[in-house]
C-alpha positions in Angstrom: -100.9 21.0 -78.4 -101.5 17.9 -77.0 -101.1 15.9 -80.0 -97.9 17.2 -79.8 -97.0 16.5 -76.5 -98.5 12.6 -76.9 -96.2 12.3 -80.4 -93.3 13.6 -77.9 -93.9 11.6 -75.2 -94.0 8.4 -77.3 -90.6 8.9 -79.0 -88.8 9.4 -75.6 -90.5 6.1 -74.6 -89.5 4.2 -77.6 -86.1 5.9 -77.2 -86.2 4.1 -73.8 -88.1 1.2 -75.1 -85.0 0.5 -77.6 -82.3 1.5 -75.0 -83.5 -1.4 -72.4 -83.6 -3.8 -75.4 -80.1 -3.0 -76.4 -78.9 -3.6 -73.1 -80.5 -7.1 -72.8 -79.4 -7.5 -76.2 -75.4 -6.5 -75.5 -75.8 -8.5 -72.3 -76.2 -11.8 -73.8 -74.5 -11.3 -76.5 -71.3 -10.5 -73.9 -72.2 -13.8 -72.1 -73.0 -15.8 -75.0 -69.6 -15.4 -76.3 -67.8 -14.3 -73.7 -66.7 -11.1 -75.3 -66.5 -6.9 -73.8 -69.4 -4.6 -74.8 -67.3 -3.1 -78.1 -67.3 -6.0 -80.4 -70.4 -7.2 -78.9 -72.3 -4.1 -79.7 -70.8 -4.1 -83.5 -72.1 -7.6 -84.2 -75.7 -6.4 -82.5 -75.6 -3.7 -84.7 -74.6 -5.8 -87.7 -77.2 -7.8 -87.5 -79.7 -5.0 -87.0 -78.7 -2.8 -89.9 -77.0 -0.1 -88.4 -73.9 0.9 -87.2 -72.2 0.7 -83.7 -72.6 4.5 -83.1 -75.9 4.5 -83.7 -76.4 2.4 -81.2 -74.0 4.6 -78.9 -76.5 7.8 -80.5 -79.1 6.6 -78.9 -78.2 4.8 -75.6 -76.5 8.8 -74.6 -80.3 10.2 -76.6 -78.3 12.2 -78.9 -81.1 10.7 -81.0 -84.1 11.4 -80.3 -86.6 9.3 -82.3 -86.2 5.5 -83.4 -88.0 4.7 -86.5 -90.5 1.7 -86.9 -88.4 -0.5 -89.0 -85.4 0.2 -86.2 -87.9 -1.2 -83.4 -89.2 -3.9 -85.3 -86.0 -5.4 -85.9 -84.4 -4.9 -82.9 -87.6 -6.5 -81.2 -87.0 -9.3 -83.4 -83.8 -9.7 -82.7 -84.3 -9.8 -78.6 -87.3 -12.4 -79.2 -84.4 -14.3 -81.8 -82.0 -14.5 -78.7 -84.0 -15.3 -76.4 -85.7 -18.0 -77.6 -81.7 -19.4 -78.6 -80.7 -18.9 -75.4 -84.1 -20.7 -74.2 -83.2 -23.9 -76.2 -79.3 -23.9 -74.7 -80.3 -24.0 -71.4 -83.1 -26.4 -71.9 -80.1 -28.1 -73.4 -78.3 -28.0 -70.6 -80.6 -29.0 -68.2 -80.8 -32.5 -70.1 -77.1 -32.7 -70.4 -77.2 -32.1 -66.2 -80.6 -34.5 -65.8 -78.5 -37.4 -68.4 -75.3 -37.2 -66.5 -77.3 -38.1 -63.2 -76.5 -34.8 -61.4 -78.8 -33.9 -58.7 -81.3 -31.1 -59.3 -79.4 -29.4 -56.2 -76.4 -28.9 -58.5 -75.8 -25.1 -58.6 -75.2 -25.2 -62.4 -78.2 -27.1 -63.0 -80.5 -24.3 -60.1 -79.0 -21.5 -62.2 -80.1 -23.1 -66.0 -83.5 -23.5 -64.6 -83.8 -20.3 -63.3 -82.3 -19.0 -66.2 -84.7 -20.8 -68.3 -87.5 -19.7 -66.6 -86.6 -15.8 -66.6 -86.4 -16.1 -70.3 -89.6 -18.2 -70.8 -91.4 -15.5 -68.8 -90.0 -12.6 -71.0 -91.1 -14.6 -73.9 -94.8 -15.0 -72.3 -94.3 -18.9 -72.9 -93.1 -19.4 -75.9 -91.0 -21.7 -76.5 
Protein backbone atom coordinates (compact mmCIF):
# COMPACT_ATOMS: atom_id res chain seq x y z
CA UNK A 1 0.00 0.00 0.00
CA UNK A 2 2.58 2.29 0.44
CA UNK A 3 4.51 1.54 -2.58
CA UNK A 4 1.57 2.57 -4.05
CA UNK A 5 1.00 5.66 -2.48
CA UNK A 6 4.97 6.70 -3.03
CA UNK A 7 4.51 5.70 -7.06
CA UNK A 8 1.32 8.13 -6.67
CA UNK A 9 2.77 10.71 -5.03
CA UNK A 10 5.76 10.97 -7.51
CA UNK A 11 3.64 11.20 -10.66
CA UNK A 12 1.60 14.17 -9.20
CA UNK A 13 5.02 15.73 -8.43
CA UNK A 14 6.46 15.28 -11.84
CA UNK A 15 3.07 16.32 -13.09
CA UNK A 16 3.91 19.60 -11.24
CA UNK A 17 7.59 19.27 -11.84
CA UNK A 18 6.68 19.49 -15.80
CA UNK A 19 3.90 22.11 -15.34
CA UNK A 20 6.45 24.75 -13.66
CA UNK A 21 8.92 23.90 -16.42
CA UNK A 22 6.40 24.61 -19.12
CA UNK A 23 5.63 27.79 -17.72
CA UNK A 24 9.23 29.02 -17.66
CA UNK A 25 9.52 27.52 -20.82
CA UNK A 26 6.21 29.43 -22.59
CA UNK A 27 7.52 32.51 -20.63
CA UNK A 28 10.60 33.04 -22.49
CA UNK A 29 9.70 31.81 -25.32
CA UNK A 30 6.72 34.71 -25.23
CA UNK A 31 9.55 37.24 -24.44
CA UNK A 32 12.08 35.91 -26.63
CA UNK A 33 10.04 36.56 -29.53
CA UNK A 34 7.63 38.66 -28.47
CA UNK A 35 4.71 36.42 -29.30
CA UNK A 36 1.04 35.32 -27.05
CA UNK A 37 1.12 31.98 -25.27
CA UNK A 38 -0.73 29.91 -28.47
CA UNK A 39 1.95 29.91 -30.93
CA UNK A 40 4.50 30.01 -28.31
CA UNK A 41 3.27 26.91 -26.76
CA UNK A 42 3.05 25.03 -30.41
CA UNK A 43 6.72 25.76 -31.14
CA UNK A 44 7.61 24.48 -27.38
CA UNK A 45 5.84 21.63 -28.06
CA UNK A 46 7.38 21.16 -31.55
CA UNK A 47 10.49 21.03 -30.33
CA UNK A 48 9.63 18.65 -27.56
CA UNK A 49 7.84 16.07 -29.56
CA UNK A 50 4.48 16.46 -28.76
CA UNK A 51 1.59 18.35 -29.53
CA UNK A 52 0.16 21.68 -28.19
CA UNK A 53 -2.68 19.84 -26.30
CA UNK A 54 -0.65 17.79 -24.69
CA UNK A 55 0.85 20.31 -23.21
CA UNK A 56 -2.73 21.98 -22.36
CA UNK A 57 -3.50 17.89 -20.97
CA UNK A 58 -1.30 18.31 -18.54
CA UNK A 59 -1.02 22.01 -17.38
CA UNK A 60 -5.29 21.43 -16.45
CA UNK A 61 -3.88 17.40 -15.02
CA UNK A 62 -6.26 15.77 -17.34
CA UNK A 63 -3.04 13.71 -17.48
CA UNK A 64 -1.92 12.31 -14.91
CA UNK A 65 1.52 10.76 -15.43
CA UNK A 66 4.56 12.31 -17.60
CA UNK A 67 6.76 9.63 -18.92
CA UNK A 68 10.67 9.68 -18.50
CA UNK A 69 11.57 10.53 -22.05
CA UNK A 70 8.73 13.54 -21.80
CA UNK A 71 10.82 14.92 -18.62
CA UNK A 72 14.03 14.45 -19.95
CA UNK A 73 13.43 16.45 -22.87
CA UNK A 74 11.56 19.00 -21.60
CA UNK A 75 14.44 19.36 -18.91
CA UNK A 76 16.69 19.72 -21.70
CA UNK A 77 14.98 22.03 -23.39
CA UNK A 78 14.66 24.59 -20.13
CA UNK A 79 18.59 24.03 -19.51
CA UNK A 80 18.82 24.74 -23.71
CA UNK A 81 17.00 28.20 -23.17
CA UNK A 82 18.37 29.15 -20.49
CA UNK A 83 21.72 28.94 -21.08
CA UNK A 84 20.68 30.97 -24.77
CA UNK A 85 19.09 33.43 -22.97
CA UNK A 86 22.35 33.50 -20.59
CA UNK A 87 24.71 34.23 -23.53
CA UNK A 88 22.15 37.19 -24.92
CA UNK A 89 22.20 39.02 -21.95
CA UNK A 90 25.85 38.53 -21.28
CA UNK A 91 25.69 40.02 -24.80
CA UNK A 92 24.00 42.69 -23.93
CA UNK A 93 25.78 43.74 -21.03
CA UNK A 94 28.99 44.16 -23.39
CA UNK A 95 27.03 45.96 -25.94
CA UNK A 96 25.84 48.47 -22.74
CA UNK A 97 29.67 48.30 -21.07
CA UNK A 98 31.20 49.10 -25.20
CA UNK A 99 28.80 51.92 -25.74
CA UNK A 100 30.15 53.64 -22.42
CA UNK A 101 26.76 53.53 -20.62
CA UNK A 102 26.91 53.70 -16.95
CA UNK A 103 26.28 50.54 -14.96
CA UNK A 104 23.26 52.72 -13.42
CA UNK A 105 21.48 52.40 -16.82
CA UNK A 106 18.17 50.64 -16.14
CA UNK A 107 18.60 48.34 -19.19
CA UNK A 108 21.95 47.52 -18.30
CA UNK A 109 20.60 46.81 -13.91
CA UNK A 110 17.82 44.66 -15.53
CA UNK A 111 20.45 42.35 -17.97
CA UNK A 112 22.45 41.76 -14.96
CA UNK A 113 19.88 40.84 -12.92
CA UNK A 114 18.55 38.91 -15.50
CA UNK A 115 21.71 37.20 -15.96
CA UNK A 116 22.24 36.38 -12.68
CA UNK A 117 18.62 34.76 -12.04
CA UNK A 118 19.39 32.49 -14.87
CA UNK A 119 22.99 31.74 -13.88
CA UNK A 120 21.56 30.68 -10.47
CA UNK A 121 18.81 28.37 -11.98
CA UNK A 122 21.57 26.86 -14.04
CA UNK A 123 23.77 26.32 -10.72
CA UNK A 124 26.62 28.25 -12.61
CA UNK A 125 26.85 27.05 -15.69
CA UNK A 126 27.58 29.00 -18.15
Amino acid sequence: MQEKFRQMNSAVSDVQEFNGIARALERSEVRRRKTSLGPARKDIARRLGITASAIENFRVLRTKTVPNWLMSRVRAELISVLQSEVQNLEHEIQLHKQAGSDRSGSALVAAETSLAAAKQILGGES
